[in-house]
N, C-alpha and C positions, 0 to 999 in steps of 0.2 A: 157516240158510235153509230153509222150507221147500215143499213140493212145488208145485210152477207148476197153480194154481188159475185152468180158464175164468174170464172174466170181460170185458165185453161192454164197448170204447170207441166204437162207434155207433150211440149211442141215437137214433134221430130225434126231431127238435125236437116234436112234436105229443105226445110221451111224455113228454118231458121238461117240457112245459106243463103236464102232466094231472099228473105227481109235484109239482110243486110246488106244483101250486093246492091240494090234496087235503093237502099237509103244509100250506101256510099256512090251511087250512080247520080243520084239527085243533088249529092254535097261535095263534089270537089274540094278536097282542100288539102295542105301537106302534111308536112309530117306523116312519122308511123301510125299514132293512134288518136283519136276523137273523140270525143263525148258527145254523144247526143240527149239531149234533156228533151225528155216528153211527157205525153200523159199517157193517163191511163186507157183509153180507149185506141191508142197509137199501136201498128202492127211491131213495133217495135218495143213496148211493154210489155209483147209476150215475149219474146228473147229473152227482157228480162229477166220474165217470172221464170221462164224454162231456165236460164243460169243458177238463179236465185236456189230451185228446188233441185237442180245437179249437186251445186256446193252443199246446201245444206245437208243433202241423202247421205252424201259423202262420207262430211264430218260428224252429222248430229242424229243420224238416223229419219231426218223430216221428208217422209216420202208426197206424190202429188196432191194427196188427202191431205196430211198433216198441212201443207204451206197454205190450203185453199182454205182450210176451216180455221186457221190463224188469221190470216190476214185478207180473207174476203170481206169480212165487216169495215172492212179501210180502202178498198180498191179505188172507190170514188174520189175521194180524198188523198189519192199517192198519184208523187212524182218519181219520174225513172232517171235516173242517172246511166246511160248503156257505154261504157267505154266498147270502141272497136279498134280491131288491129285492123288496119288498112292494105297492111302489106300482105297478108294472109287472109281478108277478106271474111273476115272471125267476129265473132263477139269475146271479146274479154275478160270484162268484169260487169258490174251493175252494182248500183246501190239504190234504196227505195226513201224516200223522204214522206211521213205521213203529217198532214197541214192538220192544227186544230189549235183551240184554245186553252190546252191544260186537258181538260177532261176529253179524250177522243181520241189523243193520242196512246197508240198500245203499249209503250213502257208504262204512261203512266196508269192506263188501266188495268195491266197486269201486272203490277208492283206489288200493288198490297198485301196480298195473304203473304209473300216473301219476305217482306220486310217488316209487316207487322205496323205499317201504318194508310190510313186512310186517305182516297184521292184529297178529299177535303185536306188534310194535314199537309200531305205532299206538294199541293199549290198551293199554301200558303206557306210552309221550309221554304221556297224557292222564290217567292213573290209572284208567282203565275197567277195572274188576276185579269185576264181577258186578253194580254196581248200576244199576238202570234206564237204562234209553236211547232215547231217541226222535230219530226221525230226520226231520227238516221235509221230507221226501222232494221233494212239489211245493207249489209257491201258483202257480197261475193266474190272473189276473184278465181279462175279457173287455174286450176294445179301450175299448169305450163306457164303462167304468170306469174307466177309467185318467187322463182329464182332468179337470181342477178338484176340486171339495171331496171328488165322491160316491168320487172313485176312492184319495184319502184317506181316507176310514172307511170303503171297504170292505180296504182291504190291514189299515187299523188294529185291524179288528175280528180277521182273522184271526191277527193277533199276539197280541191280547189273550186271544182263545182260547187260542190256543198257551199262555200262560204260565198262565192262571186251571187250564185243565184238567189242565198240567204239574203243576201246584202242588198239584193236588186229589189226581192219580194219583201222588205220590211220585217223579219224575223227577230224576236224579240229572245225566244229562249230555244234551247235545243233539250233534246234526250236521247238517250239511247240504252240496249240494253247489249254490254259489252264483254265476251268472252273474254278471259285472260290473256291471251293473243294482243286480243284490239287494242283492252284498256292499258295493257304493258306499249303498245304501238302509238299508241294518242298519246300518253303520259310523254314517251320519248322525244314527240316534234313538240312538243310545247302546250298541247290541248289544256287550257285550264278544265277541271272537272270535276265536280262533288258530287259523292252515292247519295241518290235519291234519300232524305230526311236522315242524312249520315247512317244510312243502313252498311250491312256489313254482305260479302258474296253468299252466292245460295244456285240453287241448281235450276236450271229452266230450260227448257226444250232442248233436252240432249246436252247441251252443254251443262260442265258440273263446277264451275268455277265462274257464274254472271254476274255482273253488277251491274244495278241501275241509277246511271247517272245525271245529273243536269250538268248543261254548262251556258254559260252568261256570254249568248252570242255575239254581241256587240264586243267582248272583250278578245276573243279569240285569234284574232288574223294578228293583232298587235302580239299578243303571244306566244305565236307561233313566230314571228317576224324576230323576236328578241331571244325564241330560246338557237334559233339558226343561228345568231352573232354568236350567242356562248356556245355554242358545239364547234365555231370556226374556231374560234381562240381558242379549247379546249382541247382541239386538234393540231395544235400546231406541234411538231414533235421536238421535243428536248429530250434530256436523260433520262428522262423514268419511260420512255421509247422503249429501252434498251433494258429493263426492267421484263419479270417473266411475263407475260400475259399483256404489256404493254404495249405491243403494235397492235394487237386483235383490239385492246378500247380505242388505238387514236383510230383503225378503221373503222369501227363502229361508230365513233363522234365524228368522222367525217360525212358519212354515211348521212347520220340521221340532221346535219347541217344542211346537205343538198336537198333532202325532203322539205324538211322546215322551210327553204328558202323557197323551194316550187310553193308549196302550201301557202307560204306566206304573201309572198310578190305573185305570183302567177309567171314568173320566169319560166320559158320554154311551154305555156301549159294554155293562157287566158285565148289565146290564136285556133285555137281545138276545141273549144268550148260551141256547140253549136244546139240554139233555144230552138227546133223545129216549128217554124209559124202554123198555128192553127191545131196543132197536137195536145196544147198542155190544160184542155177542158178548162175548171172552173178555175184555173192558176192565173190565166189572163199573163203569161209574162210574156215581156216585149222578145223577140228574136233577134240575133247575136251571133255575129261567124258568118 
């Protein structure tokens, strides 16, 4: 872990206007919304801490103090995932990816006393023994995203980051630390995922239902790709259609096929995807979009 680096979670909205117009001015491109992948020292990192600490206030009680003294000891070390709404000239969503080798990453440093086992124990449950590690630290998404289609491709988009840029940067393991929401929402597109040294849920910053978990990133995309085939077929309506509560599950397994399939392929999604040159500090990844 390293040293707790300032870093500002309230940006006012009129700053946060001016950063994005000014990045979607410099990035032409279509569709409704984009991903921009940066770093940490990017005017666009703060967008997304200012999201980050909105959502969080929201649901969890995590005011500017609280987000700054969590995960200031990681700033160096985090990537930003900022979805933007292009049509409304908005920030979205965000999610924060924090780079280390097992020990450094904050699920797994803050697991312990929750779980009841030691970082030592937890990399080696998992086989985390020096190679890369990213930690899905947050994904936020703003209220107004969250219902119908748009709040579907924007959670989808930052999944799909998540794995295209995994994949580019040699990412060996993932973690995270997932409210019931999430781990019910990953379980449903296909996420393979095991609690941290098979621990069981417990409570963690505001939220009262967390689990921490690994997942075997190399494995992932493939099973996200295969759980989308079984929700198409599993969607296709016949007579238990017509059964009580059986059109709400074929719309839900249709539902969660169309994700899967964004997630998986990058159908409608990999074209959005934009690596900002020169922004991603010690990440060094190539630029894309």
């Amino acid at each position: 872990m390293t040293a707790v680096r300032t870093a500002r979670y309230d940006l006012e909205p009129a700053a946060m206007l001016r950063i994005t117009a000014d990045f979607l001015a410099a990035h032409p491109t279509g569709g409704r919304f984009v991903t921009a992948v940066v770093g940490p020292d990017s005017d666009l990192a703060a967008v997304g801490r200012a999201l980050e600490r909105q959502v969080f206030e929201e649901a969890f009680g995590n005011d500017a103090a609280v987000m700054a003294a969590e995960y200031g000891p990681y700033e160096t070390t985090s990537l930003f995932f900022v979805v933007i709404d292009r049509k409304r000239g908005v920030p979205a969503g965000v999610a924060r990816m924090i780079e280390s080798r097992g020990a450094g990453a904050k699920t797994v440093d803050d697991a312990p006393p929750h779980i009841g086992a030691d970082v030592a124990t937890i990399l080696a449950a998992h086989g985390m023994t020096g190679e890369k590690v990213w930690d899905c630290a947050t994904l936020a998404v703003l209220p107004q995203y969250r219902g119908g289609r748009s709040s579907l491709l924007v959670s989808s988009m930052i999944y799909r980051t998540f794995l295209v840029l995994g994949r580019r940067h040699g990412v060996r393991h993932a973690v995270a630390m997932l409210d019931r929401g999430a781990y019910r929402n990953l379980g449903l597109v296909g996420v393979p995922m095991r609690t941290l040294a098979d621990s069981g849920p417990f409570e963690y910053l505001g939220s009262a239902e967390n689990r921490a978990v690994h997942m075997d990133f190399p494995a992932i995309e493939g099973a996200v790709r295969e759980q989308a085939a079984r929700m198409r077929r599993a969607a296709r309506p016949g007579l238990a259609t017509l059964r009580r509560g059986g059109l709400r599950k074929l719309l839900t397994r249709r539902v969660a096929a169309e994700v899967s399939l964004r997630i998986g392929t990058g159908k409608d999604v990999d074209d959005h995807i934009i690596v900002v040159p020169g922004e991603q500090g010690a990440f060094g990844l190539t630029p894309t979009g």
